[in-house]
N, C-alpha and C positions, 0 to 999 in steps of 0.2 A: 738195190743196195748202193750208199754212193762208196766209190774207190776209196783205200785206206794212204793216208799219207806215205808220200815217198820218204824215206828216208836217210837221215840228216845226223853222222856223226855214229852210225852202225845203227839209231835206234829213232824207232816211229815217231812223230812229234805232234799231238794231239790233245785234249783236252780230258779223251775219252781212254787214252791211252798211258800216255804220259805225265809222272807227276811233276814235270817243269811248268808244266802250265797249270792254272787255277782253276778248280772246275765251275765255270762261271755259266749264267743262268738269267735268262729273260723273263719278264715278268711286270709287275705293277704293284703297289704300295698301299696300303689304307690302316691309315690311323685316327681314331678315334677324338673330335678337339670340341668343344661347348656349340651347340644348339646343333649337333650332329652334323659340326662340321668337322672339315679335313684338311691336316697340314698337308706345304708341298715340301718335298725333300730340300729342296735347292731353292734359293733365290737370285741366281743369276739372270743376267739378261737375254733373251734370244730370240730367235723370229717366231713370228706370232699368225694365228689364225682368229679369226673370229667372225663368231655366226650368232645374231640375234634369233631366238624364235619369240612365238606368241607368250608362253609363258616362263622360257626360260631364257637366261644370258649363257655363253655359251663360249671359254673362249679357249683354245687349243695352241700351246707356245712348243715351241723345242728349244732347250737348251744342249748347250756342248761342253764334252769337259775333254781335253786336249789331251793328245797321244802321239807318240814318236815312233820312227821307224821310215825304212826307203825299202823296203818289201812285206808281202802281206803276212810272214810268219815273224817280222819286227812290228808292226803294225799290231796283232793278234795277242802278241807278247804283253806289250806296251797297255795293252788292254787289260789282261790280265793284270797289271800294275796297277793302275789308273782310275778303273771302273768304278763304277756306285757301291757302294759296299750295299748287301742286302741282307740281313742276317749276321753270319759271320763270314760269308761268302762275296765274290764280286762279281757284278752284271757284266753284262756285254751293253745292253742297255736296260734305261727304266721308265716307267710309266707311273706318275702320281698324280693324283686331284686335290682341290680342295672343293669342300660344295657347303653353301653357308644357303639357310632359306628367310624369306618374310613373308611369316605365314598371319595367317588372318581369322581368329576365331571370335564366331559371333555366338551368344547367348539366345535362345528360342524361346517361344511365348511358353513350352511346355516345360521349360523351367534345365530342359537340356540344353547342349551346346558343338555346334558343329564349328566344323577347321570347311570355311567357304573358297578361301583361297589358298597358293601356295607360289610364289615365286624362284625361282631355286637360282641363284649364282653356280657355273660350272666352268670353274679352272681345271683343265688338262693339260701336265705338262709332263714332254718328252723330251728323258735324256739320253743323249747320243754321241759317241765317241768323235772324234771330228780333227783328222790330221793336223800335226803344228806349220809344216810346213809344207811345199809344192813338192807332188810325188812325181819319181819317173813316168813317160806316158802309158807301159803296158802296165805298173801298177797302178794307175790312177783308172782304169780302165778295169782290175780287177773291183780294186778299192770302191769303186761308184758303183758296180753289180753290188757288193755284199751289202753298205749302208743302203742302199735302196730295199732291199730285203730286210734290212735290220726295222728301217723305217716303219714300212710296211706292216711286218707282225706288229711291233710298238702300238700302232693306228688300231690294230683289233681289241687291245687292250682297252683303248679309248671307247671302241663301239662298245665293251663291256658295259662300262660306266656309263656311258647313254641311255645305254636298253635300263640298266639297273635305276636313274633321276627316273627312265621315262616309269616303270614300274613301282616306285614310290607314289607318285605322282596320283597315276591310277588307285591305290588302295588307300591313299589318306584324304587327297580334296576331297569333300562330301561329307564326311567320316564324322559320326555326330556322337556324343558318351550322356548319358539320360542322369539327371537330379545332378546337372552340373554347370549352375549359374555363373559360377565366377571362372570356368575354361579353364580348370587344372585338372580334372580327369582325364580329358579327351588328349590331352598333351602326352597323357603317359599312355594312354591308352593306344596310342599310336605307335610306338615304340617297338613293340612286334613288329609291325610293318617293315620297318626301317630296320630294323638288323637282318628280317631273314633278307633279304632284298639285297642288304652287303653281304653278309653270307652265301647267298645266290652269285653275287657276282665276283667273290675272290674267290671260291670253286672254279669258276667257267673257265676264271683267269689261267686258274693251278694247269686245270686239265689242258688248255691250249698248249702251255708252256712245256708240257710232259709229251706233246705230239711234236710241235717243233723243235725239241731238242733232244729226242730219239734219234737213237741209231738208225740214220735213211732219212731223219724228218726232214722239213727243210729249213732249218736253222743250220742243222750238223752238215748238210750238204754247205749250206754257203757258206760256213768256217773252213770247210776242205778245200774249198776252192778257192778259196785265200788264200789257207796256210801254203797249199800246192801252189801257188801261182799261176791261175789258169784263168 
Protein backbone atom coordinates (compact mmCIF):
# COMPACT_ATOMS: atom_id res chain seq x y z
CA UNK A 1 0.00 0.00 0.00
CA UNK A 2 1.63 3.27 -0.84
CA UNK A 3 1.65 5.87 2.21
CA UNK A 4 -1.36 8.40 2.38
CA UNK A 5 -0.55 11.98 1.91
CA UNK A 6 0.84 14.23 4.62
CA UNK A 7 -1.32 16.68 5.49
CA UNK A 8 -1.70 20.18 4.36
CA UNK A 9 -4.13 22.73 6.01
CA UNK A 10 -5.74 19.95 8.75
CA UNK A 11 -6.74 17.85 5.61
CA UNK A 12 -5.36 15.07 3.19
CA UNK A 13 -4.49 16.53 -0.33
CA UNK A 14 -5.02 13.88 -2.92
CA UNK A 15 -6.94 13.06 -5.92
CA UNK A 16 -8.38 9.95 -4.43
CA UNK A 17 -9.33 11.87 -1.33
CA UNK A 18 -9.79 15.31 -1.83
CA UNK A 19 -12.24 17.17 -3.94
CA UNK A 20 -9.54 20.10 -4.61
CA UNK A 21 -8.04 18.09 -6.94
CA UNK A 22 -9.81 16.72 -10.24
CA UNK A 23 -10.04 13.12 -10.46
CA UNK A 24 -7.91 12.81 -13.43
CA UNK A 25 -7.04 9.77 -15.42
CA UNK A 26 -4.54 8.20 -17.94
CA UNK A 27 -5.37 6.73 -20.86
CA UNK A 28 -5.60 6.81 -24.89
CA UNK A 29 -8.22 8.11 -27.41
CA UNK A 30 -9.77 6.55 -30.63
CA UNK A 31 -11.99 8.20 -32.79
CA UNK A 32 -13.52 6.97 -35.48
CA UNK A 33 -12.44 9.38 -39.30
CA UNK A 34 -13.06 7.91 -43.30
CA UNK A 35 -11.20 4.86 -44.65
CA UNK A 36 -10.95 3.80 -40.78
CA UNK A 37 -8.80 6.35 -39.94
CA UNK A 38 -8.05 8.42 -36.77
CA UNK A 39 -7.97 11.89 -35.68
CA UNK A 40 -5.01 13.15 -33.29
CA UNK A 41 -6.34 15.28 -30.40
CA UNK A 42 -3.70 18.00 -30.79
CA UNK A 43 -1.68 19.31 -33.51
CA UNK A 44 1.10 20.89 -31.85
CA UNK A 45 4.51 20.45 -32.40
CA UNK A 46 6.99 17.98 -30.36
CA UNK A 47 9.70 15.52 -30.49
CA UNK A 48 9.43 12.91 -32.60
CA UNK A 49 10.20 9.17 -33.00
CA UNK A 50 10.17 7.22 -36.07
CA UNK A 51 10.46 3.61 -37.06
CA UNK A 52 10.02 2.47 -40.71
CA UNK A 53 8.95 -1.33 -40.90
CA UNK A 54 8.53 -3.65 -43.99
CA UNK A 55 4.94 -2.92 -44.16
CA UNK A 56 4.08 -0.29 -42.20
CA UNK A 57 5.27 3.54 -41.36
CA UNK A 58 5.35 4.09 -38.06
CA UNK A 59 5.84 7.32 -36.33
CA UNK A 60 5.63 8.17 -32.40
CA UNK A 61 5.79 12.12 -31.36
CA UNK A 62 5.14 13.75 -27.88
CA UNK A 63 3.63 16.70 -27.39
CA UNK A 64 3.47 19.07 -24.15
CA UNK A 65 1.06 21.19 -22.81
CA UNK A 66 2.55 23.55 -20.18
CA UNK A 67 2.08 23.64 -16.41
CA UNK A 68 2.95 25.87 -13.33
CA UNK A 69 4.17 25.47 -10.06
CA UNK A 70 7.88 25.44 -7.84
CA UNK A 71 6.59 22.18 -5.89
CA UNK A 72 5.24 18.80 -6.81
CA UNK A 73 1.61 19.43 -5.21
CA UNK A 74 1.80 23.07 -7.31
CA UNK A 75 2.91 21.14 -10.25
CA UNK A 76 0.03 18.13 -9.58
CA UNK A 77 -2.46 21.04 -9.06
CA UNK A 78 -1.44 23.03 -12.19
CA UNK A 79 -2.26 19.60 -13.82
CA UNK A 80 -5.41 19.19 -12.72
CA UNK A 81 -5.92 22.69 -14.35
CA UNK A 82 -4.24 22.21 -17.60
CA UNK A 83 -4.55 18.64 -18.60
CA UNK A 84 -6.25 17.06 -21.76
CA UNK A 85 -9.66 17.18 -21.04
CA UNK A 86 -11.02 13.41 -21.92
CA UNK A 87 -14.59 13.07 -21.59
CA UNK A 88 -15.77 15.58 -19.08
CA UNK A 89 -12.84 14.73 -17.04
CA UNK A 90 -8.89 15.84 -17.16
CA UNK A 91 -5.79 13.60 -17.90
CA UNK A 92 -2.60 13.52 -16.36
CA UNK A 93 -1.56 12.47 -19.79
CA UNK A 94 -2.83 11.27 -23.23
CA UNK A 95 -2.18 8.87 -25.89
CA UNK A 96 -3.93 9.36 -29.49
CA UNK A 97 -3.31 7.81 -33.05
CA UNK A 98 -4.27 8.41 -36.21
CA UNK A 99 -3.79 5.23 -38.68
CA UNK A 100 -4.99 5.92 -42.51
CA UNK A 101 -4.25 2.48 -44.92
CA UNK A 102 -3.45 1.93 -49.07
CA UNK A 103 -4.84 -1.07 -49.35
CA UNK A 104 -4.89 -2.96 -52.64
CA UNK A 105 -7.60 -5.08 -53.93
CA UNK A 106 -7.40 -7.22 -56.94
CA UNK A 107 -10.23 -9.05 -58.71
CA UNK A 108 -9.77 -13.19 -59.25
CA UNK A 109 -10.19 -15.16 -62.37
CA UNK A 110 -13.18 -16.82 -60.07
CA UNK A 111 -14.98 -13.86 -60.46
CA UNK A 112 -14.08 -13.08 -56.46
CA UNK A 113 -11.85 -10.51 -54.95
CA UNK A 114 -9.11 -10.47 -52.41
CA UNK A 115 -7.42 -7.14 -50.31
CA UNK A 116 -3.52 -8.61 -51.63
CA UNK A 117 -2.09 -5.73 -49.90
CA UNK A 118 -2.31 -3.25 -47.03
CA UNK A 119 0.05 -0.58 -46.12
CA UNK A 120 -0.95 1.18 -42.79
CA UNK A 121 0.42 4.97 -41.83
CA UNK A 122 0.89 4.92 -37.84
CA UNK A 123 0.83 8.35 -36.05
CA UNK A 124 1.32 7.89 -32.24
CA UNK A 125 1.10 10.78 -30.31
CA UNK A 126 1.89 11.49 -26.59
CA UNK A 127 0.77 14.19 -24.44
CA UNK A 128 2.56 15.16 -21.59
CA UNK A 129 2.56 17.81 -19.05
CA UNK A 130 5.96 19.60 -19.17
CA UNK A 131 7.05 22.45 -16.49
CA UNK A 132 6.85 26.18 -17.78
CA UNK A 133 9.77 27.08 -16.10
CA UNK A 134 13.30 25.80 -14.36
CA UNK A 135 12.31 23.72 -11.03
CA UNK A 136 14.27 23.81 -7.72
CA UNK A 137 16.79 20.98 -7.70
CA UNK A 138 15.08 18.47 -5.08
CA UNK A 139 11.95 19.12 -7.07
CA UNK A 140 13.23 18.80 -10.42
CA UNK A 141 14.59 15.44 -9.05
CA UNK A 142 11.09 14.51 -7.98
CA UNK A 143 9.42 16.00 -11.06
CA UNK A 144 11.86 13.73 -13.68
CA UNK A 145 10.99 10.32 -11.35
CA UNK A 146 7.04 10.93 -11.97
CA UNK A 147 7.27 12.24 -15.92
CA UNK A 148 9.41 9.31 -16.59
CA UNK A 149 6.80 7.08 -15.08
CA UNK A 150 4.09 9.17 -16.55
CA UNK A 151 6.04 8.51 -19.82
CA UNK A 152 6.36 5.06 -19.54
CA UNK A 153 2.69 3.83 -18.86
CA UNK A 154 1.72 6.50 -21.96
CA UNK A 155 4.34 4.14 -24.22
CA UNK A 156 2.02 0.85 -23.25
CA UNK A 157 -0.72 2.50 -24.56
CA UNK A 158 1.22 2.87 -27.69
CA UNK A 159 2.38 -1.02 -27.72
CA UNK A 160 -1.66 -1.29 -27.48
CA UNK A 161 -2.15 0.12 -30.83
CA UNK A 162 0.81 -1.84 -32.40
CA UNK A 163 -0.28 -5.19 -31.37
CA UNK A 164 -3.99 -3.91 -32.51
CA UNK A 165 -2.37 -2.44 -36.84
CA UNK A 166 -0.22 -5.59 -36.08
CA UNK A 167 -3.52 -7.82 -35.73
CA UNK A 168 -5.66 -6.00 -38.33
CA UNK A 169 -2.99 -6.72 -40.63
CA UNK A 170 -3.08 -10.40 -39.94
CA UNK A 171 -6.96 -11.02 -40.34
CA UNK A 172 -7.53 -8.73 -43.57
CA UNK A 173 -4.30 -9.07 -46.20
CA UNK A 174 -5.32 -12.34 -47.89
CA UNK A 175 -8.92 -11.82 -47.17
CA UNK A 176 -10.84 -12.67 -50.41
CA UNK A 177 -15.37 -12.04 -50.62
CA UNK A 178 -16.56 -14.63 -53.61
CA UNK A 179 -19.00 -13.16 -56.77
CA UNK A 180 -17.22 -9.72 -56.20
CA UNK A 181 -15.76 -8.42 -59.45
CA UNK A 182 -15.72 -4.86 -58.79
CA UNK A 183 -13.90 -5.13 -54.81
CA UNK A 184 -16.97 -3.61 -52.97
CA UNK A 185 -17.97 -6.64 -50.95
CA UNK A 186 -14.63 -7.63 -49.63
CA UNK A 187 -14.37 -3.78 -48.37
CA UNK A 188 -17.17 -4.30 -46.16
CA UNK A 189 -16.67 -7.38 -45.49
CA UNK A 190 -13.64 -6.57 -43.56
CA UNK A 191 -15.09 -4.36 -41.48
CA UNK A 192 -15.65 -7.02 -38.55
CA UNK A 193 -12.02 -7.23 -38.51
CA UNK A 194 -11.39 -3.92 -37.91
CA UNK A 195 -13.67 -2.85 -35.15
CA UNK A 196 -13.33 -5.91 -32.95
CA UNK A 197 -9.46 -5.37 -33.20
CA UNK A 198 -10.27 -1.45 -31.82
CA UNK A 199 -12.49 -2.88 -29.65
CA UNK A 200 -9.89 -5.29 -28.52
CA UNK A 201 -7.59 -2.58 -28.06
CA UNK A 202 -9.59 0.28 -26.09
CA UNK A 203 -10.56 -2.66 -23.60
CA UNK A 204 -6.81 -3.53 -22.92
CA UNK A 205 -6.24 0.14 -22.76
CA UNK A 206 -9.30 0.74 -20.07
CA UNK A 207 -8.23 -2.35 -18.04
CA UNK A 208 -4.20 -1.07 -17.91
CA UNK A 209 -5.47 2.29 -16.78
CA UNK A 210 -7.89 0.76 -13.83
CA UNK A 211 -4.54 -1.17 -12.59
CA UNK A 212 -2.41 1.85 -12.71
CA UNK A 213 -4.49 4.12 -11.26
CA UNK A 214 -5.72 1.92 -8.22
CA UNK A 215 -5.18 2.42 -4.94
CA UNK A 216 -1.23 0.93 -4.69
CA UNK A 217 -1.01 0.99 -8.51
CA UNK A 218 1.75 2.60 -9.80
CA UNK A 219 0.48 5.64 -11.21
CA UNK A 220 -1.21 6.44 -7.61
CA UNK A 221 2.14 5.70 -5.98
CA UNK A 222 4.02 8.11 -8.29
CA UNK A 223 1.20 11.10 -7.70
CA UNK A 224 2.14 10.47 -3.82
CA UNK A 225 5.31 10.89 -4.35
CA UNK A 226 4.91 14.10 -5.96
CA UNK A 227 2.37 15.50 -4.07
CA UNK A 228 4.54 14.33 -0.95
CA UNK A 229 7.71 15.57 -2.23
CA UNK A 230 9.80 12.67 -1.94
Amino acid sequence: MAKELRLIDGKARCPYVSAEFLPMTMGNEMRPAARWGLVLLTTALGASMVNTHARAETIERIENYTIAGNSGIELYRSIGERGPKVGVARAIAHTNFKLTWSRKYEPQDDGGCTLVSARPKLIITYTLPKPAGSLPATVKKQWDTFIEGVRLHEEVHGVHIKEMLAEIETATIGFSAADDPKCQKVRKAIIPSLSQASVRQRERSRNFDQVEMANGGNMHRLILKLVNGE
